[in-house]
N, CA, C and O of each residue as an XYZ file, in Angstrom:
520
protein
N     -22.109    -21.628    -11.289
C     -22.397    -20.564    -10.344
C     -21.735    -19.285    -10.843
O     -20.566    -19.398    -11.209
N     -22.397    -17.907    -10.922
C     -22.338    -16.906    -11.770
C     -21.417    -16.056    -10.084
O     -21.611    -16.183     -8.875
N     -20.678    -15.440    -10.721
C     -19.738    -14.450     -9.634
C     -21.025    -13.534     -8.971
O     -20.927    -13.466     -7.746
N     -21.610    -13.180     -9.248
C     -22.585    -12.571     -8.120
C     -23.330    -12.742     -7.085
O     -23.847    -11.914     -6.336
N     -23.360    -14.232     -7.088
C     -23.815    -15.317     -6.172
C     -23.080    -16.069     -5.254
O     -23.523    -16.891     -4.452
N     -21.554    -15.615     -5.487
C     -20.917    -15.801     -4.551
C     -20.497    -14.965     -3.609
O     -20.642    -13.751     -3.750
N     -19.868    -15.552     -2.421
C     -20.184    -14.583     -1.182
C     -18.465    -14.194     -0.954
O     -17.813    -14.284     -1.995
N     -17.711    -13.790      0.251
C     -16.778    -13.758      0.713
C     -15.676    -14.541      0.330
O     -16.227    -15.640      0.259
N     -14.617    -14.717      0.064
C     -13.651    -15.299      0.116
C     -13.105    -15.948      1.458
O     -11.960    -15.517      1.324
N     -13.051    -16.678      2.684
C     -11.908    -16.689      3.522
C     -10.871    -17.108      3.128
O     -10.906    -17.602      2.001
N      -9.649    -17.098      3.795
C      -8.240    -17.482      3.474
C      -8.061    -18.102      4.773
O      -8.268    -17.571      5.865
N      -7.518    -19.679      4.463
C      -7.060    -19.789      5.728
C      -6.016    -19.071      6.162
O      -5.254    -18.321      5.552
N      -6.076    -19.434      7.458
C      -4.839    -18.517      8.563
C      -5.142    -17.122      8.490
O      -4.168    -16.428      8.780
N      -6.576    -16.243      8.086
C      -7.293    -15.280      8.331
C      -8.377    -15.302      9.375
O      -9.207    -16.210      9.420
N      -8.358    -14.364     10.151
C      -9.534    -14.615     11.072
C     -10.807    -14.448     10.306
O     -10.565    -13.775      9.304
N     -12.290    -14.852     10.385
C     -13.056    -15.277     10.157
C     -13.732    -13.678      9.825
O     -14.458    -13.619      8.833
N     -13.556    -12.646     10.466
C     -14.018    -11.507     10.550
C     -13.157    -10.627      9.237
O     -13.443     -9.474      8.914
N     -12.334    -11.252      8.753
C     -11.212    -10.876      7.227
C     -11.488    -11.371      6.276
O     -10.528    -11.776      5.619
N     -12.834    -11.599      5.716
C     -13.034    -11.998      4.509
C     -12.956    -11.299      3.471
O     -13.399    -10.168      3.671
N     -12.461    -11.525      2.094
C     -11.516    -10.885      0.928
C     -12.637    -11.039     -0.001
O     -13.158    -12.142     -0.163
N     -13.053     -9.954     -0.643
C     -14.011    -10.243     -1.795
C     -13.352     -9.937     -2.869
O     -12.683     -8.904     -2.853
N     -13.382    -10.644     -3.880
C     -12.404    -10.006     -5.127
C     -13.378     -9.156     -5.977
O     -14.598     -8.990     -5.955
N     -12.149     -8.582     -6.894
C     -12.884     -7.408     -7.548
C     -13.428     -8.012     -8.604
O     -12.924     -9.087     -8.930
N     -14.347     -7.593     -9.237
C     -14.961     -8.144    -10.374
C     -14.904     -7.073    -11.283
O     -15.803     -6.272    -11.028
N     -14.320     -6.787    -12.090
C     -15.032     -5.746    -12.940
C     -14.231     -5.678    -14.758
O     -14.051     -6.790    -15.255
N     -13.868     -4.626    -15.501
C     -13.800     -5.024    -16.805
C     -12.491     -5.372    -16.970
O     -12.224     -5.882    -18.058
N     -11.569     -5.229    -16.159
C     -10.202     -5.924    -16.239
C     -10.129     -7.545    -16.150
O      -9.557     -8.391    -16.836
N     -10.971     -7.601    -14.990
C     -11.134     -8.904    -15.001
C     -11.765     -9.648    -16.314
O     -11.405    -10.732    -16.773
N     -12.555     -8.991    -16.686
C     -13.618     -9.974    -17.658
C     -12.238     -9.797    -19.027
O     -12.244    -10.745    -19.812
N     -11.383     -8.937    -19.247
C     -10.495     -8.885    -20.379
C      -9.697     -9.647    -20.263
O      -8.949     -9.842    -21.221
N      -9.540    -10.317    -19.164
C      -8.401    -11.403    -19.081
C      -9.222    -12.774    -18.505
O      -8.801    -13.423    -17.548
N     -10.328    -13.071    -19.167
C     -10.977    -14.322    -19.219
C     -11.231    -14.619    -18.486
O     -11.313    -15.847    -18.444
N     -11.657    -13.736    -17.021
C     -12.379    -13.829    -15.764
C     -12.145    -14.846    -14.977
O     -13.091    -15.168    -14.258
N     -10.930    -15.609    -14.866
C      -9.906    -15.958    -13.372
C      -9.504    -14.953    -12.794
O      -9.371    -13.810    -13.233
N      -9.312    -15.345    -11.839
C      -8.476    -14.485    -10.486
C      -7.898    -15.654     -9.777
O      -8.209    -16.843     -9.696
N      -7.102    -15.029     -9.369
C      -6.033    -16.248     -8.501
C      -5.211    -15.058     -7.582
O      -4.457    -14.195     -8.030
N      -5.601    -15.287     -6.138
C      -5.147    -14.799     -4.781
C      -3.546    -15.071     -4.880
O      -3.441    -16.128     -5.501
N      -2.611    -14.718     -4.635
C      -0.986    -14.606     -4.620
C      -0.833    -13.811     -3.547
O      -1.287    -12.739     -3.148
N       0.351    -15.077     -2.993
C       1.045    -14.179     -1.652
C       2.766    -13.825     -2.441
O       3.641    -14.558     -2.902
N       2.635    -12.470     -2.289
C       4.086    -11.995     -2.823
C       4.842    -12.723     -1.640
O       4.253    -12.783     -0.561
N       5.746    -13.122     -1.725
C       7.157    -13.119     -0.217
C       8.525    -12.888     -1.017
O       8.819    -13.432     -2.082
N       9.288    -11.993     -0.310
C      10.419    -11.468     -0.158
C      11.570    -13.036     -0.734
O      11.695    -14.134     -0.192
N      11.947    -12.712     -1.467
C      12.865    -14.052     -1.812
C      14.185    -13.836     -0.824
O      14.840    -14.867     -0.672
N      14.571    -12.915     -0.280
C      15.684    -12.361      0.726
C      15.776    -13.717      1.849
O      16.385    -14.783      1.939
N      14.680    -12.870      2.681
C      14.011    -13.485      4.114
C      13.207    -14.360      4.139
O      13.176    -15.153      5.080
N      12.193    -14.440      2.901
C      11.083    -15.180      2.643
C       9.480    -14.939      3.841
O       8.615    -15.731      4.217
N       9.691    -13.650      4.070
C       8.701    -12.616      4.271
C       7.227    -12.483      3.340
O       7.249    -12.165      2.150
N       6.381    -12.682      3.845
C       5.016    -12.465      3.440
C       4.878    -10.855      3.350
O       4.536    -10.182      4.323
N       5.130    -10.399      2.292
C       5.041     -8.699      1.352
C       3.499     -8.379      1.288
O       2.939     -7.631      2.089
N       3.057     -8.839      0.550
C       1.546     -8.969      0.790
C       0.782    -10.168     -0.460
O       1.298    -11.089     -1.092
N      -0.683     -9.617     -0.427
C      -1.574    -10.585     -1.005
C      -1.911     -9.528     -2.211
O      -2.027     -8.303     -2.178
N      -2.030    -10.507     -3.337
C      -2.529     -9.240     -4.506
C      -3.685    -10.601     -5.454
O      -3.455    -11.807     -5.534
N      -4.888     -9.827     -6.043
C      -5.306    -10.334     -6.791
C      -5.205    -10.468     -8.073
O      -5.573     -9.493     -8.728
N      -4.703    -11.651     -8.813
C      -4.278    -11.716     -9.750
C      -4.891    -12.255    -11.202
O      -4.951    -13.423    -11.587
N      -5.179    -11.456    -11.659
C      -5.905    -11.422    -13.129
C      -5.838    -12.448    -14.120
O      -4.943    -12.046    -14.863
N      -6.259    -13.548    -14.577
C      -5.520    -13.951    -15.714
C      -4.099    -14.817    -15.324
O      -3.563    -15.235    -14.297
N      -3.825    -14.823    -16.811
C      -2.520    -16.111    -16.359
C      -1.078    -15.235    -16.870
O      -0.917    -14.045    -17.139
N      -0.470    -15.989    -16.868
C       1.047    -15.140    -17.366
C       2.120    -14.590    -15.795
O       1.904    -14.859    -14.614
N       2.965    -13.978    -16.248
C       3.746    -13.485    -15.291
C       3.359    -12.509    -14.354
O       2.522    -11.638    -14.592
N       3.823    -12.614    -13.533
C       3.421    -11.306    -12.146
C       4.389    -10.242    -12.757
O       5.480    -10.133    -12.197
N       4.173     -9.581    -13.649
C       5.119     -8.176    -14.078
C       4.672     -6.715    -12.803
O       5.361     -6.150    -11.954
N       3.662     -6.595    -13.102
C       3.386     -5.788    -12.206
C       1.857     -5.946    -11.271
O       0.924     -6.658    -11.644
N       1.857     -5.032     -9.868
C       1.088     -5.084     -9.132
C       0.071     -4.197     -9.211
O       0.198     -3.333     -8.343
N      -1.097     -4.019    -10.040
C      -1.887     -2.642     -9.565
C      -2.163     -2.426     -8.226
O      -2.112     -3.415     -7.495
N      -2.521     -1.057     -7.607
C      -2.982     -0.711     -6.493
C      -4.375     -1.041     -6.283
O      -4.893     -0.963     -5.169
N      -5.157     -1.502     -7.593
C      -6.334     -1.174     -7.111
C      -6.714     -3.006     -6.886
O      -7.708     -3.449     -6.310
N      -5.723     -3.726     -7.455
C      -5.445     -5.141     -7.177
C      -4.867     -5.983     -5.904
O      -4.775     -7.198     -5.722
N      -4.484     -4.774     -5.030
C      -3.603     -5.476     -4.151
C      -4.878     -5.525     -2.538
O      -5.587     -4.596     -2.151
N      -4.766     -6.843     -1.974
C      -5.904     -6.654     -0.593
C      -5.464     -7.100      0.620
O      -6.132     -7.624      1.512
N      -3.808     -6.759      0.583
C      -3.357     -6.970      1.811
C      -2.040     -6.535      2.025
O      -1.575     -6.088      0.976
N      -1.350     -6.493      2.850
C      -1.874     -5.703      4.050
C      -2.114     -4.268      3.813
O      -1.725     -3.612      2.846
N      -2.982     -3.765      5.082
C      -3.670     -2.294      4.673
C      -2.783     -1.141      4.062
O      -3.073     -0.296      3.215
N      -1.637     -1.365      4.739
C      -0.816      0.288      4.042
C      -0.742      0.336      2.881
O      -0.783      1.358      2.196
N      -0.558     -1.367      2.317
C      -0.547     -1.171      0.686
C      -2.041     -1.415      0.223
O      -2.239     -0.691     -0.753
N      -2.974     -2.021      0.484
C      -4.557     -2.072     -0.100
C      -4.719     -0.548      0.108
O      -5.003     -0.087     -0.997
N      -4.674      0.279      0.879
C      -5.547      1.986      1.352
C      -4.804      2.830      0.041
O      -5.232      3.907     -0.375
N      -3.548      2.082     -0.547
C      -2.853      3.529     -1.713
C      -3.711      3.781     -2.570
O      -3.541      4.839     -3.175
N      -4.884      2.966     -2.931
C      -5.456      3.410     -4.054
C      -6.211      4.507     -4.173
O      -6.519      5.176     -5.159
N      -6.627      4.660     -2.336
C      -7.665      5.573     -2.276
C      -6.965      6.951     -1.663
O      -7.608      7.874     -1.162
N      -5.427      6.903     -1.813
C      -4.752      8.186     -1.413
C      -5.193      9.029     -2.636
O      -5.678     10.028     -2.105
N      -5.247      9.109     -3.340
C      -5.105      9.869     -5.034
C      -3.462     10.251     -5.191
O      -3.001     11.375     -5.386
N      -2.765      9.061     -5.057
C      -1.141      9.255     -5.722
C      -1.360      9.463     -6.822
O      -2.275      9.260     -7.619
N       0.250     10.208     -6.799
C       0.821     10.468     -8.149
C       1.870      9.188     -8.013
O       2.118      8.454     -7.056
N       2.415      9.229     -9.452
C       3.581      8.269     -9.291
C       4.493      8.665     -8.768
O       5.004      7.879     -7.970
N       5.213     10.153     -8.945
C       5.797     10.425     -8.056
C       5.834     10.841     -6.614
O       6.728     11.501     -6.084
N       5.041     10.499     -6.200
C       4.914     10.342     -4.197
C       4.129      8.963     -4.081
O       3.101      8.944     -3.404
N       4.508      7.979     -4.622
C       4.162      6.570     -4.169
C       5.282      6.058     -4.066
O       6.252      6.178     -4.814
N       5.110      5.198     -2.688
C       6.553      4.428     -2.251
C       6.602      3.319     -2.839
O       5.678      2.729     -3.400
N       8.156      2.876     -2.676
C       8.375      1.756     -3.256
C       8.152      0.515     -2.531
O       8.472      0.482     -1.343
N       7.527     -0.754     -3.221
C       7.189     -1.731     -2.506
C       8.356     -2.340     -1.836
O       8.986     -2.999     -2.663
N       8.723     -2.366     -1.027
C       9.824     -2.870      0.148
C       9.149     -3.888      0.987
O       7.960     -3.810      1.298
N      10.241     -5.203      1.473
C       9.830     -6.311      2.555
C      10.010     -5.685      4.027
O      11.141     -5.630      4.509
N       8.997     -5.257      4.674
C       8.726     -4.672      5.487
C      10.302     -5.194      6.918
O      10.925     -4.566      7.774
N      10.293     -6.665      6.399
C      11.551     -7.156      7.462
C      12.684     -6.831      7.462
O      13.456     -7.285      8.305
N      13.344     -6.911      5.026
C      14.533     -7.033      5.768
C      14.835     -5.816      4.595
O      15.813     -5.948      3.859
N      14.039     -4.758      4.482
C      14.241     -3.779      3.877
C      14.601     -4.105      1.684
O      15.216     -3.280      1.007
N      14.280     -4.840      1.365
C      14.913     -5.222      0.412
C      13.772     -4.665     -0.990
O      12.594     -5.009     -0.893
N      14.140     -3.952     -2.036
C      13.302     -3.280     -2.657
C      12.596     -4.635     -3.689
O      13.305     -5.601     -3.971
N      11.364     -4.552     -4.104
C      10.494     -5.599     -4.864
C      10.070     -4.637     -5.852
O      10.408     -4.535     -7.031
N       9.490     -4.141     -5.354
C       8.602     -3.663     -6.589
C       9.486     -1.904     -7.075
O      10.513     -1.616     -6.459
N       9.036     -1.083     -7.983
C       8.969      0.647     -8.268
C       7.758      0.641     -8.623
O       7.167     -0.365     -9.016
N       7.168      2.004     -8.497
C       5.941      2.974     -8.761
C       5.992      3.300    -10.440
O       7.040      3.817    -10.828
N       5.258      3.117    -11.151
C       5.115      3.289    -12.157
C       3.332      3.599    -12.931
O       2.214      3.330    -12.489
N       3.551      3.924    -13.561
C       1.674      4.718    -14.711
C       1.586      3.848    -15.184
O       2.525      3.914    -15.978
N       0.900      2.511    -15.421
C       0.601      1.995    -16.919
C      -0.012      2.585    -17.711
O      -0.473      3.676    -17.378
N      -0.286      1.964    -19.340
C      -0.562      2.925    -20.222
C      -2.079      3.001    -19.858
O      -2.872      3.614    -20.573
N      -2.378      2.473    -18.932
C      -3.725      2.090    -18.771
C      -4.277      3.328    -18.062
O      -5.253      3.949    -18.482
N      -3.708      3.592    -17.149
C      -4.213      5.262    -16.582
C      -4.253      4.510    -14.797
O      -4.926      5.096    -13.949
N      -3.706      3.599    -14.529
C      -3.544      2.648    -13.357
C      -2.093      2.276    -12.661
O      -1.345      1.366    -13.018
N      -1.858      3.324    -11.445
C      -0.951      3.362    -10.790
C      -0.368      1.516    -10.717
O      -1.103      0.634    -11.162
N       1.043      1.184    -10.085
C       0.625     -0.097    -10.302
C       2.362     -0.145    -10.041
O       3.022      0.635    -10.728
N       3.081     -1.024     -9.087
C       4.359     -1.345     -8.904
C       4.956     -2.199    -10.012
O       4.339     -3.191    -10.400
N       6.325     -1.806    -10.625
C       6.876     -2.825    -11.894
C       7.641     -3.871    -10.523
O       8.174     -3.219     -9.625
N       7.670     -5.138    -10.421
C       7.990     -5.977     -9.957
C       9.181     -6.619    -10.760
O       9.190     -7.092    -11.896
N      10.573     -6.442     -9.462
C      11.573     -6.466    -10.107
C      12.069     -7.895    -10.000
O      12.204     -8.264     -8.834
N      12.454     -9.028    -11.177
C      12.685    -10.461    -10.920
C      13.350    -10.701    -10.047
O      14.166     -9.869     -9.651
N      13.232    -11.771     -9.537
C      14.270    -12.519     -9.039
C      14.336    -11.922     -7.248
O      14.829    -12.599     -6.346
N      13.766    -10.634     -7.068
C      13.342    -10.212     -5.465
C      12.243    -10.944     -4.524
O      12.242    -11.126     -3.307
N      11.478    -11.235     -5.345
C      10.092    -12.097     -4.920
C       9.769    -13.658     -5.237
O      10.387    -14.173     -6.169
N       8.999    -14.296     -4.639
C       7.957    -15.328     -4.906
C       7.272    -15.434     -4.941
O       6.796    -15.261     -3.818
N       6.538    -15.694     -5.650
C       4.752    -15.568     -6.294
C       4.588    -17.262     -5.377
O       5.188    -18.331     -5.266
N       3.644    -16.729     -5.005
C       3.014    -18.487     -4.055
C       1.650    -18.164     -4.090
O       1.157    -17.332     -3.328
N       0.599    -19.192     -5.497
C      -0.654    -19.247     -5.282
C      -1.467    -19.093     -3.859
O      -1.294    -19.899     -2.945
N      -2.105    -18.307     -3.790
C      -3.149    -18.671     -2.039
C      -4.364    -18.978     -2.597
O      -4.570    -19.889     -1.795
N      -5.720    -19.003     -3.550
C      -6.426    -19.650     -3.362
C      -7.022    -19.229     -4.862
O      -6.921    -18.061     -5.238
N      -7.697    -20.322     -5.759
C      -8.341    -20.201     -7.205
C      -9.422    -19.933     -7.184
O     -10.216    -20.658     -6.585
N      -9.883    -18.626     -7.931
C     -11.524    -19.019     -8.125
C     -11.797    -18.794     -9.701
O     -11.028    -18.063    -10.324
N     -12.793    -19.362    -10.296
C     -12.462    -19.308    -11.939
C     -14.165    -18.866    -11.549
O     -14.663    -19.248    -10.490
N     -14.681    -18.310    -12.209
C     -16.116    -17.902    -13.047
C     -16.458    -17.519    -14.321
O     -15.531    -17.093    -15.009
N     -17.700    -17.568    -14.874
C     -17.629    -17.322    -16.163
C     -19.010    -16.504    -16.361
O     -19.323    -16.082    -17.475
């Protein structure tokens, strides 16, 4: 089954009316066209930070903006037109504790450097296409 033929994503423990479509496009296809849904949580509190779609395999180094689909304050930054310098830093909304900084990749793609050992990467759901 070819990615265009598929429909919505749900997540459990999302209401039914929150379905997540992932992005498809040439980032994806450069990193061998997996995606894998990740719930960041706060290693502090163990706080749900948000949901980001994740490219490919390897380490969670950083978060693009145009990757991330939950929750809204952080999914809507992409369409602010930030600079790096007036983008906030990714913080656990609970217990204040900094995760991520604002940074340019060389790529021309705003995108948080994710600092070790603040977070937990916890798979939420696989989809592989080809």
């Amino acid at each position: 089954m070819g990615f265009k033929n598929m429909g919505p994503i749900h997540i459990v423990g999302m209401s039914a009316s929150k379905a997540i479509k992932l992005k498809h496009d040439s980032y994806l296809a450069e990193r061998g066209g997996s995606a894998k849904l990740i719930d960041v949580i706060c290693a502090k509190c163990n706080n749900k930070v948000l949901l980001y779609q994740k490219d490919g395999v390897g380490w969670l180094k950083r978060c693009y903006l145009n990757r991330i689909v939950g929750p809204e304050e952080y999914a809507e930054l992409q369409n602010e037109g930030l600079r790096v310098e007036t983008m906030p830093f990714l913080i656990c909304q609970s217990c204040k504790s900094v995760i991520g900084t604002p940074i340019l990749h060389k790529d021309g793609r705003l995108a948080f450097l994710m600092k070790r050992s603040t977070f937990i990467r916890k798979q939420n759901k696989t989809v592989r296409y080809r």
